[in-house]
C-alpha positions as CSV (number, residue, x, y, z in Angstrom):
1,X,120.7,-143.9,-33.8
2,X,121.3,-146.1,-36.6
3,X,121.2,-144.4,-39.3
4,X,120.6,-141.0,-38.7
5,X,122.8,-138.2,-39.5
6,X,125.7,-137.8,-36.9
7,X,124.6,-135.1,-34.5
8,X,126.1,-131.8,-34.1
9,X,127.0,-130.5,-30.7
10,X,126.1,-126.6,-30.0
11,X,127.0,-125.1,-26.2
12,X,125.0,-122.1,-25.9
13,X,127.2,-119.6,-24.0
14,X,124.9,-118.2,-21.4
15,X,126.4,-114.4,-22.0
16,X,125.4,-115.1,-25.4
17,X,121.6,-116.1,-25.3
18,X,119.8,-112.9,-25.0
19,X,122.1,-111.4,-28.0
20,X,120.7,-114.7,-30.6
21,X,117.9,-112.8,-32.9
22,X,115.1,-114.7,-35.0
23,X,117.2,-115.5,-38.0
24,X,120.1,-117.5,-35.7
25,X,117.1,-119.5,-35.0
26,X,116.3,-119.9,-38.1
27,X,119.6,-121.0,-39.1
28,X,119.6,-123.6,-36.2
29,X,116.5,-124.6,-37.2
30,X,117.3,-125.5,-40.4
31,X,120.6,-127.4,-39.4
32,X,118.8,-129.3,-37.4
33,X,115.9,-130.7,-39.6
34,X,119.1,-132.5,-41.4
35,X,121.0,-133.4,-38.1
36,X,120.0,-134.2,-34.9
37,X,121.0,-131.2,-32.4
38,X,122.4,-131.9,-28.7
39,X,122.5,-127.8,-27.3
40,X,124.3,-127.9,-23.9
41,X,124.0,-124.1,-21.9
42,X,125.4,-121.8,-19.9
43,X,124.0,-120.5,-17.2
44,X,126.3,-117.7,-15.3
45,X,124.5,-114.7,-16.6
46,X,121.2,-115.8,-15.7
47,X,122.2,-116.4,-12.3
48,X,123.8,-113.0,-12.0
49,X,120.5,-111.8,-13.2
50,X,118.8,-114.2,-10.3
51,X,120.7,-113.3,-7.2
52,X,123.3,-110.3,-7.3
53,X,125.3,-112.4,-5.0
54,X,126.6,-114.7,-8.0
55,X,128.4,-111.4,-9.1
56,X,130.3,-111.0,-5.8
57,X,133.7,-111.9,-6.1
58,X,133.8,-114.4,-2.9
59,X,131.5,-116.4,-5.5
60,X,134.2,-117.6,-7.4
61,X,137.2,-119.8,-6.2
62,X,140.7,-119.9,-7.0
63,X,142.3,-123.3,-6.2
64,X,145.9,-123.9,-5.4
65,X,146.6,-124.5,-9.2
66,X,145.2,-121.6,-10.0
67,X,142.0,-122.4,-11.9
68,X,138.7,-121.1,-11.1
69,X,135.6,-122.8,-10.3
70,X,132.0,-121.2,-8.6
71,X,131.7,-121.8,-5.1
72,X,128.8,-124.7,-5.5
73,X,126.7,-125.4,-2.8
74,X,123.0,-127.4,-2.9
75,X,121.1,-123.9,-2.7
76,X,123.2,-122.9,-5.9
77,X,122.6,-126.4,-8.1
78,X,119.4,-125.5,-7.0
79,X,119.3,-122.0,-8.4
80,X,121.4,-123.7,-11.4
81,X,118.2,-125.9,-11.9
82,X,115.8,-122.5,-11.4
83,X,117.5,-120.9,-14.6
84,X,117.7,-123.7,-16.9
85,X,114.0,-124.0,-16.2
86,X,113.1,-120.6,-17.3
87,X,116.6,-120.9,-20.0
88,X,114.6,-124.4,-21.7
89,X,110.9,-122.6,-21.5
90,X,112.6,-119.9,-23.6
91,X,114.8,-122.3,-26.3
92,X,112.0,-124.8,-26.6
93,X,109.5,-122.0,-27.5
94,X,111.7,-120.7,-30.2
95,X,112.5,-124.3,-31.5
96,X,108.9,-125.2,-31.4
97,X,107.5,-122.6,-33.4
98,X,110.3,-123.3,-36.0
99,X,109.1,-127.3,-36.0
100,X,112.1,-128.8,-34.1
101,X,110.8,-130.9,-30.9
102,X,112.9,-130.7,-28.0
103,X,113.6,-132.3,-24.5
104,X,115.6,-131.0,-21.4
105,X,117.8,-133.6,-20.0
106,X,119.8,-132.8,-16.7
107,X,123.1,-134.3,-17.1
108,X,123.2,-135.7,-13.9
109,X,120.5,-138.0,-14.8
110,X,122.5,-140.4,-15.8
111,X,124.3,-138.6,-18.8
112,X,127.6,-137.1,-17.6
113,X,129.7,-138.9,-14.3
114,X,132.4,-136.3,-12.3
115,X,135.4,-137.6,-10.2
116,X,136.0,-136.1,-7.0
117,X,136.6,-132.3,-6.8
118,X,139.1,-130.5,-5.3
119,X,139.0,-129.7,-2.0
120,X,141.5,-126.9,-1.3
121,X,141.0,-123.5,-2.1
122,X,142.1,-119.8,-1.6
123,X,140.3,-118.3,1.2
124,X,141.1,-114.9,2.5
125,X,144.7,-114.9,1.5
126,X,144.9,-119.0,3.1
127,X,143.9,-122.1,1.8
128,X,141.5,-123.9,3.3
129,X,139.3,-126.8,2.9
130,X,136.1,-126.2,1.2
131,X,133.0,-128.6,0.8
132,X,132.5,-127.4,-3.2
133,X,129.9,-129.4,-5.1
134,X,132.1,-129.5,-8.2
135,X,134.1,-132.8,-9.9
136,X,135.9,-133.3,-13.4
137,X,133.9,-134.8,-16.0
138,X,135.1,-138.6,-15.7
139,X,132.4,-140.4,-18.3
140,X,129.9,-139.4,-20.3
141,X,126.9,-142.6,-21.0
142,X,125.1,-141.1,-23.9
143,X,122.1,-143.9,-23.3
144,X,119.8,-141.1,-22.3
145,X,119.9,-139.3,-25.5
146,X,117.3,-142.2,-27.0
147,X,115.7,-139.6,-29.6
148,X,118.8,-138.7,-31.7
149,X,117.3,-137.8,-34.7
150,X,116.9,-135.1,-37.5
151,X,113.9,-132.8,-36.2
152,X,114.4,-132.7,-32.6
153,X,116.7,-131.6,-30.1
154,X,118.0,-132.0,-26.3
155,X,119.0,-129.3,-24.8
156,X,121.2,-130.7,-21.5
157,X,122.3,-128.8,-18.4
158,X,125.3,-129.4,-17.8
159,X,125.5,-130.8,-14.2
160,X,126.6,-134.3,-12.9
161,X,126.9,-137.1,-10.7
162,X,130.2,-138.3,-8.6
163,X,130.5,-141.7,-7.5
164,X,129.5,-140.4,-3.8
165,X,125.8,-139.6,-5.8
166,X,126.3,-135.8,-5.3
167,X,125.0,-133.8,-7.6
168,X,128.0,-131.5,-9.1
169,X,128.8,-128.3,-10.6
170,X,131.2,-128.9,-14.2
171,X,132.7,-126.1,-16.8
172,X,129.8,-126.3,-19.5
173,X,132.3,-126.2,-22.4
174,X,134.0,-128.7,-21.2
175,X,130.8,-131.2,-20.6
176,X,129.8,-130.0,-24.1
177,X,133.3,-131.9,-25.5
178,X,133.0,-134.8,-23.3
179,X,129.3,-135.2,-25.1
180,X,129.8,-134.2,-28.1
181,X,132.7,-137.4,-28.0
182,X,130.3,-139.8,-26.3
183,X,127.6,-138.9,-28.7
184,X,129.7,-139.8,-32.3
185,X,129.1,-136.2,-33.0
186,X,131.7,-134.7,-36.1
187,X,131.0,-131.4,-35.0
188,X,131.1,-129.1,-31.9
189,X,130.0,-125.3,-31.9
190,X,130.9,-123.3,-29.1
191,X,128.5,-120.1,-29.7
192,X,130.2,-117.2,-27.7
193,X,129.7,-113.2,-27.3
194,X,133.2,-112.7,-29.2
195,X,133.6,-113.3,-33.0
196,X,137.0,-115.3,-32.8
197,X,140.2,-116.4,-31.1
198,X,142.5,-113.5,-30.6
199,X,146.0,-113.9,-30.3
200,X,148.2,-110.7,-30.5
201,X,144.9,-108.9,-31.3
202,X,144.5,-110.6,-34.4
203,X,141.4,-112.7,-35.3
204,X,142.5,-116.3,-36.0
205,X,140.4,-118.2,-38.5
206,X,141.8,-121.5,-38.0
207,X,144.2,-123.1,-36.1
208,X,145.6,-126.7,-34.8
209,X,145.1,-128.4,-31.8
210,X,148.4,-128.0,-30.7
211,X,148.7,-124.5,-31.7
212,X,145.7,-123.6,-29.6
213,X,146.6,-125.8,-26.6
214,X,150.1,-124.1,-26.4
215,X,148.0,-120.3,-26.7
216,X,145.9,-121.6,-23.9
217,X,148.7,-122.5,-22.0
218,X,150.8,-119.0,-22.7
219,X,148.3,-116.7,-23.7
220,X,144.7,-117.4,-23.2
221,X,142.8,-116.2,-20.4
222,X,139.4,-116.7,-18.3
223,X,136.5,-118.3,-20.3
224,X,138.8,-118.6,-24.0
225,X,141.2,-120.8,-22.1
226,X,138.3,-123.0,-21.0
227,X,137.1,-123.4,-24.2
228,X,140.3,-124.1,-26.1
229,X,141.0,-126.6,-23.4
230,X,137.2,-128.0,-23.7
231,X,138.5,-128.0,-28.1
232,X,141.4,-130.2,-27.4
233,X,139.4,-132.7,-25.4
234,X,136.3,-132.9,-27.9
235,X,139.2,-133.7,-30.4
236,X,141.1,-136.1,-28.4
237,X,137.4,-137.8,-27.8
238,X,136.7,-138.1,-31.7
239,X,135.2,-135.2,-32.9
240,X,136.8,-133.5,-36.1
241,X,136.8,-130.2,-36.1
242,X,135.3,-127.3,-33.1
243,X,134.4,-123.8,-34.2
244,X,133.6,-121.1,-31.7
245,X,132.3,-117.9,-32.9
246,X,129.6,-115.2,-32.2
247,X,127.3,-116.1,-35.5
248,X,124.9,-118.4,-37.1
249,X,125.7,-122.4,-36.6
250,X,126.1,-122.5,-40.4
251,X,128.6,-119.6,-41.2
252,X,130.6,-121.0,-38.1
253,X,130.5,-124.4,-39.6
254,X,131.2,-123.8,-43.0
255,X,134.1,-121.5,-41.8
256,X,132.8,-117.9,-43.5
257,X,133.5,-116.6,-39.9
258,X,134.6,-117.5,-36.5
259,X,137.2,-120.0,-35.8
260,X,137.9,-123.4,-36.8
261,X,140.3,-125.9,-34.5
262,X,140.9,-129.4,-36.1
263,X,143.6,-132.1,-35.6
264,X,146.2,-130.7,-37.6
């Protein structure tokens, strides 16, 4: 990686994916003959689309904190695996035929370790002790990525490995931050279906990380609390500044649109 161009970070929201026309490929594209590109996806409306179970409500999990987390069991990594398949066929089409090169990296293949997970959740109104294949993110080894460089790009599914060797579920988001750290990356993207951060109904076009952390805390719900979260820690890890935001890489990143989070 010496001397390349740091690289930038993009997490594909897997709501988003279908919704990203020609010339937001383009626009990636051409970002990414400058800097080397690490895209980490989502994968929760292609396995919707896969099994109607994964729309169910007993599919998702509260735990006694409160957060949420998908009831993961080896048939659902598996089915995980099944749509980033067909999800890296379809992104390395569109990069190939725009001259980026690309590679699909698991991140349980070494890239991304999880602690153990929690083992208590809300059951029928009781909690009770589950066997969910999920974990924090506790490291991130960015040895795999050996082919950081302008022109080419991973694109990572975000699953990883906890000290027991278990394969494990992870908040995509937040793996993208822990990478993005790990990696020396300046920049983060987190491509979504909404436009920006609301707070009171009001767009916000750039905020602190302490400003957004205390939003999250108060005000932010479902996925925009996980990804304000996943901003503070790709700050506290070393990146500079995270935009999320509905358009092209470049408009998000030169701040024409979306939101911008930074230290201060």
């Amino acid at each position: 990686m010496t001397g390349n161009p740091t690289p930038t970070v993009v997490k594909l929201g897997g709501s988003c994916l279908d919704g990203l026309d020609g010339t937001w490929w383009d626009d990636l594209a051409e970002h990414g003959r400058r800097h080397p590109l690490i895209l980490v996806h989502g994968w929760s409306k292609p396995l919707r689309e896969l099994n109607p179970r994964y729309s169910e409500p007993s599919a998702i999990l509260r735990d006694r904190y409160g957060n949420q987390s998908r009831w993961t069991t080896p048939e659902v990594i598996a089915d995980i695996k099944t749509v980033s398949a067909a999800l890296a066929e379809d992104v390395f089409a569109r990069l190939k035929a725009r001259g980026i090169t690309a590679e699909r990296l698991l991140g349980s293949d070494g890239l991304v370790q999880a602690g153990p997970g929690e083992r208590w959740w809300w059951r029928d109104k009781q909690l009770v002790e589950l066997d969910n294949l999920v974990g924090p993110i506790t490291g991130v080894d960015p040895a795999p990525l050996k082919n950081l460089q302008p022109g080419h790009a991973y694109l990572v599914t975000p699953l990883a490995r906890n000290a027991a060797g278990q394969e494990v579920n992870n908040d995509a988001d937040r793996a993208a931050a822990a990478i993005a750290g790990a990696a020396g990356a300046t920049d983060l993207v987190l491509v979504t279906d909404v436009a920006h951060l609301l707070i009171d109904g009001e767009p916000v076009r750039r905020i602190s990380a302490a400003d957004a952390a205390a939003f999250r805390d108060k005000g932010a719900t479902g996925g925009m609390r996980k990804k304000l979260r996943a901003a503070g820690e790709a700050l506290d890890g070393g990146v500079e500044r995270v935009v999320l935001g509905s358009a092209s890489v470049t408009d998000l990143l030169d701040a024409r649109t979306g939101t911008l989070i930074t230290r201060t």
